[in-house]
N, C-alpha and C positions, 0 to 999 in steps of 0.2 A: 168406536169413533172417539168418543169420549181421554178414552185411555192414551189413545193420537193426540189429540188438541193438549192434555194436560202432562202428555209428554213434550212435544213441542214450547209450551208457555216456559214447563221447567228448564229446558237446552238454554230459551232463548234468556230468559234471566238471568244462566249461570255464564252465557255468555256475553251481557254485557254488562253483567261484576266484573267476569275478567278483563275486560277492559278498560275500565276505571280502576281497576287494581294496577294493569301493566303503564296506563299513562299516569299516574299518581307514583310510580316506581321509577320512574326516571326522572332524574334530579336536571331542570334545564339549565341553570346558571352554575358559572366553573371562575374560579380565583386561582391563581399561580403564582409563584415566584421561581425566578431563575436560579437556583441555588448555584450554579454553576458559573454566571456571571458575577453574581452577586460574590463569591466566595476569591476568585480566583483573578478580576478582571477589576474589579473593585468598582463594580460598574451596576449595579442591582436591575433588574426586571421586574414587573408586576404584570399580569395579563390577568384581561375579563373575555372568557367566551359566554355568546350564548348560543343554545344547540337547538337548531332550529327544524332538523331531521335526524336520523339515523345515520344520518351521510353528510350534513351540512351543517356548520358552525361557523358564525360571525364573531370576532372579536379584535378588542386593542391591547395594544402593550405598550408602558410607557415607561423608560430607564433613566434612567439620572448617575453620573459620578459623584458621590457625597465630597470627593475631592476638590474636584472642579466642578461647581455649578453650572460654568455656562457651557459645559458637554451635557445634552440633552438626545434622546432617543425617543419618537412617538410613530409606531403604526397601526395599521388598521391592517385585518386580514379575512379572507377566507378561510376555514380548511373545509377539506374534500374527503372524508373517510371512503375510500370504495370498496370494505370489506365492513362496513358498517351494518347491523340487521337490529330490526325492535324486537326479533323474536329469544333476544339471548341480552341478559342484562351487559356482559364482559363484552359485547361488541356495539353496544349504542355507543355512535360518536368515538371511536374510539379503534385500537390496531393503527394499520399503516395510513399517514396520510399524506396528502400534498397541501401545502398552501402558498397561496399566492397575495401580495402586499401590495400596497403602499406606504412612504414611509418618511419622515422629516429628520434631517439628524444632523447636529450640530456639533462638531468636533475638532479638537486643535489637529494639525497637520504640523510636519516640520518642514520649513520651508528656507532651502539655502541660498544665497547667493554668495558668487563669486567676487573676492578682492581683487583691486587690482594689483594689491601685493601677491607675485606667485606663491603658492603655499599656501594661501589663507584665505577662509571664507568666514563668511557672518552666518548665522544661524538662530533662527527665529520661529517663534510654534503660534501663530497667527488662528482663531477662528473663522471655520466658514461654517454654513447652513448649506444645505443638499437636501435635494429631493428624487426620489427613487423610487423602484419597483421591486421589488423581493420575490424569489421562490425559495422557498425550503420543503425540505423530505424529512418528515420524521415517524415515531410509533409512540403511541398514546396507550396505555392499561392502567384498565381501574382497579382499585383494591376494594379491602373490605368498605364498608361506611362510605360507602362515595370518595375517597382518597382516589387521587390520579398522578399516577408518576409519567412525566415524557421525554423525552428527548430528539433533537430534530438538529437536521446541516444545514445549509445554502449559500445562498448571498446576493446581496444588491449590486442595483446598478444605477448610478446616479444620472437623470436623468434634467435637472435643473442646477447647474452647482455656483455659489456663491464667486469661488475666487477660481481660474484657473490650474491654479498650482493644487488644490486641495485633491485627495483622491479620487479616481472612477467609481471604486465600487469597495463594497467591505464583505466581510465572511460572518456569516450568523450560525452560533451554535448555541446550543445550551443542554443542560438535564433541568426540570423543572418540577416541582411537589405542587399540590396543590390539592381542593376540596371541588367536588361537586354541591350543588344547594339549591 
């Protein structure tokens, strides 16, 4: 009986080390950069997720044009891992996911009108503000050291817009680096 009990006390000890070992092994704060905006769009990204399950992450992204200042980008999102497991470090938070936004974005539009001289219009790139709903599709893989590379499609749909003429909706893409911490 003896050899029972101090069997059992040992299981259970070694099983809730392993537990403090596997939640102390997942890193729940995530920093990003869009390299792919940033590089190519001249339009940069910064995201903060925080990982709230194996399957659920809350965070924002805020972009800026260093060009034009007053082009501004700020959302807030879900993402949704549903191939996300704690039991496998390469799948916490991470593989395929869905996420769903909101989202503020401030953007020149080009916006024509027509002269009354036939042939010729005026042409002007006016600011509006817009507010919208986003989904994107992407896949998320961690590296060594808590390194995360991703990449994700979608696009918005503006759901409050400043000036009529301004766009419905826009296209979100990116490849994005980043650390877990």
């Amino acid at each position: 009986m003896k050899k029972i009990f101090y069997l059992l006390i040992f299981l259970g000890i070694g099983f809730v080390n392993a537990q403090e070992e596997l939640s102390t092994t997942f890193k729940k704060n995530e920093i990003s950069i869009n390299a792919f905006r940033g590089l190519f769009d001249k339009y940069p990204e910064i995201s903060y997720e925080r990982i709230l399950t194996e399957k659920f992450g809350l965070g924002a992204t805020v972009g800026f044009n260093y060009k034009e200042p007053k082009n501004y980008y700020f959302s807030t999102y879900m993402n949704y891992y549903p191939f996300g497991s704690e039991k496998s470090f390469k799948n916490y938070a991470s593989n395929v996911f869905i996420q769903p936004g909101i989202y503020a974005v401030s953007q020149e539009y080009e916006k024509i009108t027509l002269s009354s001289i036939p042939g010729y219009a005026h042409v002007e790139y006016p600011t509006s503000t817009n507010v919208g709903v986003s989904m994107t599709l992407g896949l998320k893989l961690i590296f060594k050291n808590n390194w995360v590379g991703s990449m994700h499609v979608g696009g918005g749909i503006n759901i409050w817009e400043e000036a009529k003429e301004s766009p419905d909706g826009y296209f979100i893409s990116g490849i994005s680096i980043g650390k877990r911490f």
